[in-house]
C-alpha positions as a Python dict, from the first residue, in 0.01 Angstrom:
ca = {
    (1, 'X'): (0, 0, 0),
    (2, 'X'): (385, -47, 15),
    (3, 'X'): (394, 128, 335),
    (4, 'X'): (147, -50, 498),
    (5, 'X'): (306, -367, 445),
    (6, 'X'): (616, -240, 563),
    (7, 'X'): (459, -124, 902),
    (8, 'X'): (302, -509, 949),
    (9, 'X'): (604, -668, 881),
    (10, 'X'): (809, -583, 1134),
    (11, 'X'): (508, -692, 1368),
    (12, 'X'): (515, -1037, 1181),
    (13, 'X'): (879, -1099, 1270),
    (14, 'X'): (845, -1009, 1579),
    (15, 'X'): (550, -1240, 1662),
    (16, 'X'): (753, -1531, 1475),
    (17, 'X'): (1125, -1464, 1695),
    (18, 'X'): (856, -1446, 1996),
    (19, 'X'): (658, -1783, 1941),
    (20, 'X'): (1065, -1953, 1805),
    (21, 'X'): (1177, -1812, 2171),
    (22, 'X'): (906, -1991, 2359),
    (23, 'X'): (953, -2359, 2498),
    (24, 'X'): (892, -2604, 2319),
    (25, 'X'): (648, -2733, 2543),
    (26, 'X'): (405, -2424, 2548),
    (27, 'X'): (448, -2448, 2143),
    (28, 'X'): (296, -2795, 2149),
    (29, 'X'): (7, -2682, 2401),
    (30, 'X'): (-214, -2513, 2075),
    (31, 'X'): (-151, -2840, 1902),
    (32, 'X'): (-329, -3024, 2239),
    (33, 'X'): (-579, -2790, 2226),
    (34, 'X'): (-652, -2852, 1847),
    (35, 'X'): (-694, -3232, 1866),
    (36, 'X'): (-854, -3293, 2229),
    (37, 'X'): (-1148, -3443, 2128),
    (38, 'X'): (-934, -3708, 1922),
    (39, 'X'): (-712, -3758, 2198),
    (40, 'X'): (-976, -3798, 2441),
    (41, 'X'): (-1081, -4067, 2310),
    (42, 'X'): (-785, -4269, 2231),
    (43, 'X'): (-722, -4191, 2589),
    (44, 'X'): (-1078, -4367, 2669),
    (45, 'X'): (-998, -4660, 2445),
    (46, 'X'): (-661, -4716, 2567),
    (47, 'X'): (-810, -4652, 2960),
    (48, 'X'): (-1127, -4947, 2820),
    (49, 'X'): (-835, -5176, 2712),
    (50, 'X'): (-555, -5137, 3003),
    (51, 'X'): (-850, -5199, 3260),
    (52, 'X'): (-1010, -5515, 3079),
    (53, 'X'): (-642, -5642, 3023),
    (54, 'X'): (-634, -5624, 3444),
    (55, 'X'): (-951, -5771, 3501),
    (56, 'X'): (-914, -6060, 3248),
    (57, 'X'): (-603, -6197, 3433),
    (58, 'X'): (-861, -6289, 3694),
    (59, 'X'): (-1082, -6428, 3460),
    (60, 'X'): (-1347, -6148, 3451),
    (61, 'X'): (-1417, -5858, 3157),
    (62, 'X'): (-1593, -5526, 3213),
    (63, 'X'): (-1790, -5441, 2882),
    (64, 'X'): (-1971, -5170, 3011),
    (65, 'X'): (-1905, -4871, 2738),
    (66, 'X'): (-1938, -4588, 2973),
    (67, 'X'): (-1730, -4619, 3299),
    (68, 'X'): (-1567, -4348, 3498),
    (69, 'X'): (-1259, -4656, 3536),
    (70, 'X'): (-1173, -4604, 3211),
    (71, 'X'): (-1147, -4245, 3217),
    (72, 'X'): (-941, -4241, 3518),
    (73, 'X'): (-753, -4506, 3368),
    (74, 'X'): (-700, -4344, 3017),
    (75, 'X'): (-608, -4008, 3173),
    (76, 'X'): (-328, -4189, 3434),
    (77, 'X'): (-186, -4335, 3138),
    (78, 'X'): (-145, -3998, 2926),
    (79, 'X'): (-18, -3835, 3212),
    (80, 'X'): (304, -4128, 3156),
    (81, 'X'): (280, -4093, 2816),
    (82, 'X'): (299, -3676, 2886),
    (83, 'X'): (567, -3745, 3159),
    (84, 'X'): (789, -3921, 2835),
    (85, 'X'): (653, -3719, 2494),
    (86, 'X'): (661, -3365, 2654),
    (87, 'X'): (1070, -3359, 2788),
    (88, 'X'): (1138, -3557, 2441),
    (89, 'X'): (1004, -3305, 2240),
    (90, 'X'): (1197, -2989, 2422),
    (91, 'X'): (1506, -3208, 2420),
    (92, 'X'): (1479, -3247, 2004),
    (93, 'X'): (1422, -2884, 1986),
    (94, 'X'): (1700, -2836, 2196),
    (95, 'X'): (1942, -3086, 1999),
    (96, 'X'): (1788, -2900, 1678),
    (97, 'X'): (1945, -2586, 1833),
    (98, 'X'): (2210, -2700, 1884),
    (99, 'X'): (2277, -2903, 1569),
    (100, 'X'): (2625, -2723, 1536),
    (101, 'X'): (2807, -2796, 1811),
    (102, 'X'): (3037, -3126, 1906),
    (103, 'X'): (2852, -3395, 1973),
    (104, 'X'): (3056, -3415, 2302),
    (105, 'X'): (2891, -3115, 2401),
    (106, 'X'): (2559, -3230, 2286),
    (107, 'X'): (2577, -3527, 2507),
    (108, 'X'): (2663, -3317, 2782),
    (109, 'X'): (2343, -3074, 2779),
    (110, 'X'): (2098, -3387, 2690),
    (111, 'X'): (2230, -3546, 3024),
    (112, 'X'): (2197, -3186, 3189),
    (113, 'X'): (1882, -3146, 3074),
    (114, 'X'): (1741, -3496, 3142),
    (115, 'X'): (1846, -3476, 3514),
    (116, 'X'): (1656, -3124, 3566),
    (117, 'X'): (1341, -3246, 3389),
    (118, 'X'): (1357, -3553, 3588),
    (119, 'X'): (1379, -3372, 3939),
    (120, 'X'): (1112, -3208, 3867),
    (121, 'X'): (851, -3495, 3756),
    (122, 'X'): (985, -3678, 4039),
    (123, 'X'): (874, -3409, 4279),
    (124, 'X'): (541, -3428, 4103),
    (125, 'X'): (510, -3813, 4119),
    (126, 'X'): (606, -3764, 4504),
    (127, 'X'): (332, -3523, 4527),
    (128, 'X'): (58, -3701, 4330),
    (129, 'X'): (138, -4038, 4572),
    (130, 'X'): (96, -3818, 4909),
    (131, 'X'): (-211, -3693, 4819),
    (132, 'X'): (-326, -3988, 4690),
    (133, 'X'): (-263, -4190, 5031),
    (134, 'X'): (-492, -3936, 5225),
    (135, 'X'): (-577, -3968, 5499),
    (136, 'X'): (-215, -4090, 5633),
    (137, 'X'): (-25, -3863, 5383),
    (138, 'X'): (131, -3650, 5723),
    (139, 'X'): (302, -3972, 5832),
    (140, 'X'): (670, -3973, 5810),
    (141, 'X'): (686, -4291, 5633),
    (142, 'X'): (434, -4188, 5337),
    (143, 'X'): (681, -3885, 5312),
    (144, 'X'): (1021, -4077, 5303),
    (145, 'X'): (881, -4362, 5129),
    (146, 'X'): (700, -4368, 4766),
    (147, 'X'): (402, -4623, 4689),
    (148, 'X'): (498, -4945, 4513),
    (149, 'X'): (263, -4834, 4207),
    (150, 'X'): (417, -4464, 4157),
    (151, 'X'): (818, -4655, 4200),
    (152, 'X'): (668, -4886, 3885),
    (153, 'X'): (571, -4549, 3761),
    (154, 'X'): (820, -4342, 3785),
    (155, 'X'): (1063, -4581, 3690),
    (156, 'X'): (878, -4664, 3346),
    (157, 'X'): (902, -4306, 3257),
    (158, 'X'): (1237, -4305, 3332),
    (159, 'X'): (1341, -4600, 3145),
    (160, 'X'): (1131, -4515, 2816),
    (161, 'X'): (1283, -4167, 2825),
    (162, 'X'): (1636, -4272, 2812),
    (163, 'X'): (1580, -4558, 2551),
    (164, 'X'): (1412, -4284, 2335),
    (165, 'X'): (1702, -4042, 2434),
    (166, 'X'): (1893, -4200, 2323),
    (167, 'X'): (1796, -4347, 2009),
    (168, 'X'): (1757, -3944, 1933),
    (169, 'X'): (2077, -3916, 1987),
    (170, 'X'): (2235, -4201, 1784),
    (171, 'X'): (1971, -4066, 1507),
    (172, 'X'): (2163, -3729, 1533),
    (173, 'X'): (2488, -3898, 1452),
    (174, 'X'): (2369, -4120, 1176),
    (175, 'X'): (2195, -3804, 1025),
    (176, 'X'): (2492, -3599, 1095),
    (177, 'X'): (2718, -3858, 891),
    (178, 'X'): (2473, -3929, 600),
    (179, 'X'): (2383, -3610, 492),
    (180, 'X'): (2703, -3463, 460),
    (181, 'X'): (2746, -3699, 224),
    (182, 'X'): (2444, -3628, -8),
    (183, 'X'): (2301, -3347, -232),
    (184, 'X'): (2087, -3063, -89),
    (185, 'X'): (1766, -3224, -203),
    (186, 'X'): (1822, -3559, -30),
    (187, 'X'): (1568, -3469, 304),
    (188, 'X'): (1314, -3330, 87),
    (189, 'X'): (1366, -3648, -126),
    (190, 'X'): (1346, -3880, 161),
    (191, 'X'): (1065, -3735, 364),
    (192, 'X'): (763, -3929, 284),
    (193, 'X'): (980, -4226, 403),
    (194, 'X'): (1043, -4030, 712),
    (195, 'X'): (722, -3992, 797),
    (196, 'X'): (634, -4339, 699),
    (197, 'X'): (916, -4425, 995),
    (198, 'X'): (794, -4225, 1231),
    (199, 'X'): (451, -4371, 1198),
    (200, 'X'): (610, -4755, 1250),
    (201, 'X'): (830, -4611, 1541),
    (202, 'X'): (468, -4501, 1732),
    (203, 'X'): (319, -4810, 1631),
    (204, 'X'): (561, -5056, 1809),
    (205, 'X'): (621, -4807, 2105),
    (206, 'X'): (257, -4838, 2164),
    (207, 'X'): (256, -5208, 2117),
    (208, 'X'): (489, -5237, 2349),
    (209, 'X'): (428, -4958, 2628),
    (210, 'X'): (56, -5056, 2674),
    (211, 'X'): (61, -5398, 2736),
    (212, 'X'): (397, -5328, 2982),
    (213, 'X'): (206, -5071, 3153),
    (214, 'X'): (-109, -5272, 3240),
    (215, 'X'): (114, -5575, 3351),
    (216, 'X'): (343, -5357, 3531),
    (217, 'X'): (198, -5032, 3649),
    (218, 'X'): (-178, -5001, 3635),
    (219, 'X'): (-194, -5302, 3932),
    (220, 'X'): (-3, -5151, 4165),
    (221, 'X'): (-164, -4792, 4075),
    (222, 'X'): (-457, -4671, 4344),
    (223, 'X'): (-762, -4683, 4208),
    (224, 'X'): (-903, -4359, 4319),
    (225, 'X'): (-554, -4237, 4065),
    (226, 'X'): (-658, -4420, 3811),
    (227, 'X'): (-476, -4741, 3863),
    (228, 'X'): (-610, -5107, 3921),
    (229, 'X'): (-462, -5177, 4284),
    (230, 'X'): (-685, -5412, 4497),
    (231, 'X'): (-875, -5246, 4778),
    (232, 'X'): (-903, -5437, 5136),
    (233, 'X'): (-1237, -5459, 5227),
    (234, 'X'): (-1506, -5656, 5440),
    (235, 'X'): (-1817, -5762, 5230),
    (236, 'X'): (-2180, -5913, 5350),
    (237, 'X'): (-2352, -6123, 5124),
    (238, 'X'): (-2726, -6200, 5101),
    (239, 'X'): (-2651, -6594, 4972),
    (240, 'X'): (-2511, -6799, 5234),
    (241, 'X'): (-2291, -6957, 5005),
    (242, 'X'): (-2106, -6677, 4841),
    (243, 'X'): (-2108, -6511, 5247),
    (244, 'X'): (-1945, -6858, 5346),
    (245, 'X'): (-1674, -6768, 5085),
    (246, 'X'): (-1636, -6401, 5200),
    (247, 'X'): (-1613, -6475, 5544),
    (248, 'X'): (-1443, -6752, 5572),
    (249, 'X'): (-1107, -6780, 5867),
    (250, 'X'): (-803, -6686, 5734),
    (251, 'X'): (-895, -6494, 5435),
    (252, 'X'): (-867, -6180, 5318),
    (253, 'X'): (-1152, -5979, 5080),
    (254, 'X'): (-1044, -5733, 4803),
    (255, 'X'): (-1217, -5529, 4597),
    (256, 'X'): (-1123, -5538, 4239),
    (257, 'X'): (-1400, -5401, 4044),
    (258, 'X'): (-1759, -5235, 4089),
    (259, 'X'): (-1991, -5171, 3791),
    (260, 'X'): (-2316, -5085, 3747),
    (261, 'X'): (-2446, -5461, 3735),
    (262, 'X'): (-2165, -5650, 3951),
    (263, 'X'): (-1895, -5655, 4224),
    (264, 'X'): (-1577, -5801, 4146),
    (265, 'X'): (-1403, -5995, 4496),
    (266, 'X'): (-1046, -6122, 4520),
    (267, 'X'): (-1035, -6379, 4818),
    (268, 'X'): (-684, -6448, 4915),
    (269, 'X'): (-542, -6744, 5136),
    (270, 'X'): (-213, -6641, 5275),
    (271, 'X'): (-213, -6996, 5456),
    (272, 'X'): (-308, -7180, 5159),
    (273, 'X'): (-167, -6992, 4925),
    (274, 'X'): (-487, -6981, 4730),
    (275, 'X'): (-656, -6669, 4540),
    (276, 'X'): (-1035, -6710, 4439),
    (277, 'X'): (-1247, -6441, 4236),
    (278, 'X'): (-1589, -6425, 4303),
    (279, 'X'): (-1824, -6229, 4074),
    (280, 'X'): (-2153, -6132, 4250),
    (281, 'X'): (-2458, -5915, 4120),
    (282, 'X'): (-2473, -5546, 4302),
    (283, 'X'): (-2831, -5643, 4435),
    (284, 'X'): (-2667, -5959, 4632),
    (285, 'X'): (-2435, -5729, 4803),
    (286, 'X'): (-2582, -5620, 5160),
    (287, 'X'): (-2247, -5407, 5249),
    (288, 'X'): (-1883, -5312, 5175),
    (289, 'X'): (-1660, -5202, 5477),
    (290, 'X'): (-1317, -5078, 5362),
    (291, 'X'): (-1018, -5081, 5575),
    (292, 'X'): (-898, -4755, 5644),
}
């Protein structure tokens, strides 16, 4: 028996030194796997409240409980919330790691490795926005220059990375300074109220981040990528009345939402500077032309 737990040792350690090695990214991918059903459907609830905090600013609510809208919506938003969490989470392991060292030095390889991570989910955003603008994507201008949404994007990544950056790293220094100055059972002591911390740190992020994000993001988003931006369009009506309103001189038709029941315009006066928002039932809707 003794020898047999001697040869599956050595396997054990080697198994832990492989999975401490890996990033911490892939570490956190079983984790995602574990609870995907849960986050799926905060992701739907969050996608069913961004989109009906859009549509309410023009006075109309979707409460329709199963819309592919608020799956597209839900996922665009955890791919931000991915774009922030995931290069947070390697850059505490990598503070962790590096616990040790000056803090001089730490500063220096959180800016390092801020500026590489960022490259690269700029390249993706860049991507994602090319692709998305099909079919003009091969046009030198959709290469050189990004979509107003994925700018709003990218730039709320960017700015909730750094705050959180560097929170982390003013956390390092405070924790640096107080527990040199306490006994060794002081963190196990303290780390229900950690937790407790943690919990109202997610809280108010979220607060915060969701509501910024449908102001500021989602309506300048396409909505084929999940976002709420108004699509140019030319609409016949079967009722005279609501066709006077969609074709009258001078104005132009956007789509802003389509469910199963009714259509959703946005009439805009650029010489009035007047915006209307008709709501019309699907069966008084003869056509939709969009602008290409």
């Amino acid at each position: 028996m003794d020898v047999e737990a001697s040869e599956e040792s050595p396997k054990t350690d080697g198994m832990c030194d492989l999975e401490e090695r890996l990033p911490a990214v892939v570490r956190l991918l079983p984790k995602v796997h574990q609870y995907g059903l849960g986050i799926a459907l905060c992701l739907y609830i969050v996608g069913f409240v961004i989109t009906n905090m859009f549509l309410a600013s023009f006075g109309a609510v979707s409460f329709d409980i199963v819309s592919t809208r608020y799956v597209l919506a839900g996922l665009m938003f955890g791919l931000f919330v991915a774009a922030v969490v995931l290069p947070l989470h390697g850059l505490f392991f990598q503070l962790v790691r590096r616990h040790g060292e000056p803090l001089g030095a730490i500063a220096s390889h959180t800016l390092k490795y801020s500026v590489n991570t960022y490259i690269a989910i700029a390249a993706g955003v860049f991507a994602v926005q090319s692709i998305s603008s099909l079919p003009a994507w091969m046009t030198l201008r959709s290469f050189v220059l990004f979509h107003p949404g994925w700018v709003r994007l990218l730039t709320l990544v960017v700015v909730s990375y750094l705050v959180s950056a560097v929170l982390i790293l003013v956390g390092v220094v405070v924790a640096r300074r107080t527990m040199a100055k306490r006994p060794a059972d002081y963190r196990a002591e303290y780390a229900p109220l950690a937790g407790w911390a943690n919990f109202y740190v997610w809280a108010v992020a979220v607060a915060i981040v969701v509501p910024l994000y449908g102001s500021q993001v989602y309506p300048y988003i396409p909505q084929q990528m999940g976002g709420g931006e108004p699509i140019r369009i030319a609409a016949v009506a079967a009722k005279p009345d609501v066709q006077k309103e969609l074709a009258r001189a001078g104005r132009e038709i956007y789509l802003i939402d389509r469910t199963s029941g009714r259509t959703v315009f946005l009439c805009v006066d650029e010489k009035k500077k007047s915006r209307r928002v008709l709501e019309v039932n699907n069966s008084e809707v003869l056509s939709i032309t969009h602008d290409l």
